[in-house]
C-alpha positions in Angstrom: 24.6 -24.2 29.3 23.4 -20.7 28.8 25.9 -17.7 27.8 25.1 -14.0 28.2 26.8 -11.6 25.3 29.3 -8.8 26.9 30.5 -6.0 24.6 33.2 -3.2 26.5 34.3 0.2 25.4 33.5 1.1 21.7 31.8 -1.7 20.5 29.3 -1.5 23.7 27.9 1.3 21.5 27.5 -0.3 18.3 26.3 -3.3 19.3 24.0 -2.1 21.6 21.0 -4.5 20.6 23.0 -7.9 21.2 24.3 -6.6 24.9 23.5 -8.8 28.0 21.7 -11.1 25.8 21.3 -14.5 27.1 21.5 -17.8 24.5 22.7 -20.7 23.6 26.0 -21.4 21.8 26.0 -23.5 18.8 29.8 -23.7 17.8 32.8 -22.3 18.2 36.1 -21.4 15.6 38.9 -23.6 16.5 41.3 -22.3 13.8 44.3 -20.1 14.0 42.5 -17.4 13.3 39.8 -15.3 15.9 37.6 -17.9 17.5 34.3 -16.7 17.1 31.1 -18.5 18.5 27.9 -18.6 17.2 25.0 -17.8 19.8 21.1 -18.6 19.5 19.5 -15.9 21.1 15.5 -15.2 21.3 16.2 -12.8 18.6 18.1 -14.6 16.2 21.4 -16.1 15.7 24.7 -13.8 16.1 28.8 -14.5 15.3 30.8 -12.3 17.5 34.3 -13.1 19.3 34.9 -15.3 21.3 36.3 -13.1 24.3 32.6 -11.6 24.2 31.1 -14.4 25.4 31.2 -14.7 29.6 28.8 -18.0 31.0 26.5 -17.5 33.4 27.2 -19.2 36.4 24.5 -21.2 39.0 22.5 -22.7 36.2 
């Protein structure tokens, strides 16, 4: 299942190279702390949060 990478506001700006990416994720955090997911993208890997991540839809 492919996932696209969606930064809002602030951090739109200072993440600027990993926006709109497509990739694939490769885990998730289940703790009680911030679940972030790690995504393989055609660039590289990236951690970010998880409420970042949106699937895309109709593949």
């Amino acid at each position: 299942m492919t996932h696209y990478i969606l930064y809002r506001g602030r951090t739109a700006e200072l993440n600027a190279t990993w926006q709109g990416i497509p990739g694939r994720v490769i885990c998730r955090g289940k703790g009680k702390g911030p679940h972030n997911v790690l995504i393989e993208t055609k660039i590289g890997r990236v951690v970010v949060p998880g409420r970042n991540v949106r699937v895309i839809r109709g593949e």
